[in-house]
N, C-alpha and C positions, 0 to 999 in steps of 0.2 A: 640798360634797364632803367635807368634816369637817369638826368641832366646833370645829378650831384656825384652821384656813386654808380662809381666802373667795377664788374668784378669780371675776373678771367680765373676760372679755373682747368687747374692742368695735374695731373698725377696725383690727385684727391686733394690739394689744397686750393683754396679759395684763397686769390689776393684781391684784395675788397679796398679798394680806393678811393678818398675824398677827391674831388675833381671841381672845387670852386680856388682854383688855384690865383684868381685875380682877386678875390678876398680872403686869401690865407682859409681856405675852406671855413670860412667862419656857416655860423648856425642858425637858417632861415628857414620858414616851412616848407620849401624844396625841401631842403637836405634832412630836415627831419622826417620827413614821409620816406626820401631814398634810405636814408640809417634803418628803418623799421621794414621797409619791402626789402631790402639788401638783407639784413638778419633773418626773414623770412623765409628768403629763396635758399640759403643756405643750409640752412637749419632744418628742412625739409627735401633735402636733394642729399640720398643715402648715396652717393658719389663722395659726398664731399667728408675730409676725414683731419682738416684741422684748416682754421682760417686764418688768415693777416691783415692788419687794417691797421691803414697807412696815412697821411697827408699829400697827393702832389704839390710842386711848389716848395714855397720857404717856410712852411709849417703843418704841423698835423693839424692844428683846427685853433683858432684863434678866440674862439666862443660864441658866445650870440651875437649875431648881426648889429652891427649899430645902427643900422634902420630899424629896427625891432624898438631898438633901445631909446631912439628918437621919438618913435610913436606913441610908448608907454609914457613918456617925459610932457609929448606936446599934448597927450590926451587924458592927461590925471590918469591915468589908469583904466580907462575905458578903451583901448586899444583893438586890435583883432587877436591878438596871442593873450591878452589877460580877460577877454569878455566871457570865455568858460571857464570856470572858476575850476582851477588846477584841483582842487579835492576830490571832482570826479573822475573816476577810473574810468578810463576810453581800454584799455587793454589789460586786462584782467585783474592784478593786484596793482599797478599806475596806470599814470594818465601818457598825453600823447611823448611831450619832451622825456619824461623819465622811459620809456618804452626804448628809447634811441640808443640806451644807456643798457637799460635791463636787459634788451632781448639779446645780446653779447653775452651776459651773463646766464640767461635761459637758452642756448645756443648748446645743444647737445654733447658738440664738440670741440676741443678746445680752443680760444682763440687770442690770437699775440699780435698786441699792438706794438707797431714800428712808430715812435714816439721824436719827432727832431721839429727845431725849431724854434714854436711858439706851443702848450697846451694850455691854456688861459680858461678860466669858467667850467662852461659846458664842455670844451673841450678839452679840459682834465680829465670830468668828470665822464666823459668819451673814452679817455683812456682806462679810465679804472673798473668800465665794464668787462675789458678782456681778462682773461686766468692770466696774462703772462706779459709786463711791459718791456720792449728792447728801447733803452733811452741813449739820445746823443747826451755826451757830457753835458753840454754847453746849452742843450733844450732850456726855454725858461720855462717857469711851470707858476700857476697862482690860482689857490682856491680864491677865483678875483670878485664874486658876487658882491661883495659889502661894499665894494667901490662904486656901484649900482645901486646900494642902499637896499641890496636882496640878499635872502641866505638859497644857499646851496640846495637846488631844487630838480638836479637830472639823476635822481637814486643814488648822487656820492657819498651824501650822510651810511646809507645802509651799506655801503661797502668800505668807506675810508676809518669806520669807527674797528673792524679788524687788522687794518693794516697798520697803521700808529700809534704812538701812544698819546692817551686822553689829553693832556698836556698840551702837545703840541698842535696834534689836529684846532683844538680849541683857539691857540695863537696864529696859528694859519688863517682859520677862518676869520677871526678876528680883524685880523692886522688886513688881511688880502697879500701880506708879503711874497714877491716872486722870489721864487728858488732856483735852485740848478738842476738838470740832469742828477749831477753828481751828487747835490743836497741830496735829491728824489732819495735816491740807492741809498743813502745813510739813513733817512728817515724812514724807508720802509712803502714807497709808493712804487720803487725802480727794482723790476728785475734782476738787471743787469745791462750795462753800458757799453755801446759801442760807436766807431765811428763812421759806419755805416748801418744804421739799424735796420732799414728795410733785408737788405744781403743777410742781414742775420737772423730777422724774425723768419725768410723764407726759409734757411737752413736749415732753422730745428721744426719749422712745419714738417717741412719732405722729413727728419726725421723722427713724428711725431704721425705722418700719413704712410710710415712702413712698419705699426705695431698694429697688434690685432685691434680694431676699430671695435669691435663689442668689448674689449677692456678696457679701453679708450675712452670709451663711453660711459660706462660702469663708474671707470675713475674720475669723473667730471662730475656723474650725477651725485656719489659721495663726496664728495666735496662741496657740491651746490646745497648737499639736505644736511650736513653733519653737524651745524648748528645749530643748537636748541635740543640736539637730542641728546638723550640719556645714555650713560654708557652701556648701557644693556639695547637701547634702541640701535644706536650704533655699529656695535657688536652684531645685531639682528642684519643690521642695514649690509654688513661687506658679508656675512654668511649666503643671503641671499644672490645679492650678486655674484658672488664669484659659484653660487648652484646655477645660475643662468649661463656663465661661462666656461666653466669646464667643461671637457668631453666634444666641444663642439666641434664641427670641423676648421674653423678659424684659430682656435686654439690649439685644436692636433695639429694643424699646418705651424703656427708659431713653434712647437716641439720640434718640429722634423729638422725644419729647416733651420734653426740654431746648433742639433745635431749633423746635423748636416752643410755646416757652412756656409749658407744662399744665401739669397732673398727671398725674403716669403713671398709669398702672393695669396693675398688674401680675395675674400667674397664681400661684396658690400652688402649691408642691409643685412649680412648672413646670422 
């Protein structure tokens, strides 16, 4: 599907993989059109019932290209990546780089990043579009912008400000200091650690792609809208959904077959 990003889907999961593996999948406008047509195809294909996105190579994504970074340097700023002025929206509430970022997070179903390596910049902020990060101990990680003499510009502000506390996000960004994996997990950036993370973010896909997909779903979107709303909104918001979900035949099937011992099999799109 592009030259940056592989995806194979098998048993309703989507493994979605970086593939500029001679530059540690770093961030050039290939790979940001592949992040936003990858997020697309997925996110619209009722097959697909939870995704993983990975790094080939010696890391999940090392951040923006330094040829980017050369261009912005040798051209004041008059560059190809800075002559549209990032305030405008190319996809709907961001622009094209934050899209790479958001549309993981607009992505219906849930999605787990396999985190080893490097995740540096954009490629943090790569990581923290997914619901779910599997990190190697030993990943180094750095909100790294300021070493660029740039603040954090791929949607990580609008998601790193839930995960952290105020404090330290702010020294993070500040400093650019690189962390650990294992920092991650303490500070609230890391899931959960392991030392194969790919093998594990596919495991809890497949078991994440045998629960009923319309609850699945239900449960993502509440979580995507339940900020900023009112506990009465709120309230409002899981009432409704779970009136779309009960009774249905995908949920009568989740009933049977827990009484019944199986595996389900569900209906996609049902």
């Amino acid at each position: 599907m592009s030259e940056r990003v592989k995806i194979t889907i098998k048993d309703g999961v989507a493994d979605v993989r970086l593939v500029r593996s001679d530059k540690m999948n770093a961030l050039d406008d290939a790979m940001f059109e592949g992040l936003i047509a990858a997020a697309e195809q997925v996110s619209t294909d009722p097959t697909v019932r939870c995704v993983v996105i990975s790094g080939e190579g010696r890391a999940f994504c090392a951040g923006l290209d330094m040829g980017n970074m050369a261009a912005i340097a040798g051209s004041g700023g008059d560059s190809e990546i800075t002559r549209q002025p990032l305030a405008i929206r190319t996809h709907g509430i961001t622009n094209r780089p934050q899209q790479a970022v958001w549309a993981w997070r607009d992505c219906p179903v849930p999605v787990i990043a396999a985190v080893h390596g490097v995740a540096f910049g954009g490629g943090f902020q790569l990581s923290l579009g997914a619901d779910i990060r599997i990190t190697h101990p030993d990943t180094k990680m750095s909100i790294m912008e300021i070493k660029w003499g740039l603040v954090p510009d791929m949607a990580g502000t609008a998601i790193m400000r839930h995960l952290v506390r105020d404090d330290l996000l702010r020294e993070l960004t500040y400093t650019g200091r690189v962390f650990s994996g294992t920092q991650g997990l303490e500070y609230g950036f890391v899931t959960q650690l392991s030392d194969d993370p790919h093998a594990t973010a596919m495991e809890m896909a497949q078991t994440i792609a045998k629960k009923n997909p319309q609850a699945i779903r239900g449960d993502k979107l509440i979580f995507n809208s339940i900020n900023g709303m009112t506990d009465a909104e709120a309230l409002m918001q899981e009432s409704v959904l779970q009136d779309g979900v009960i009774g249905t035949a995908n949920q009568a099937e989740a009933v049977m077959a827990e009484l019944q011992k199986r595996d389900p099999v569900f209906e996609d799109g049902a």
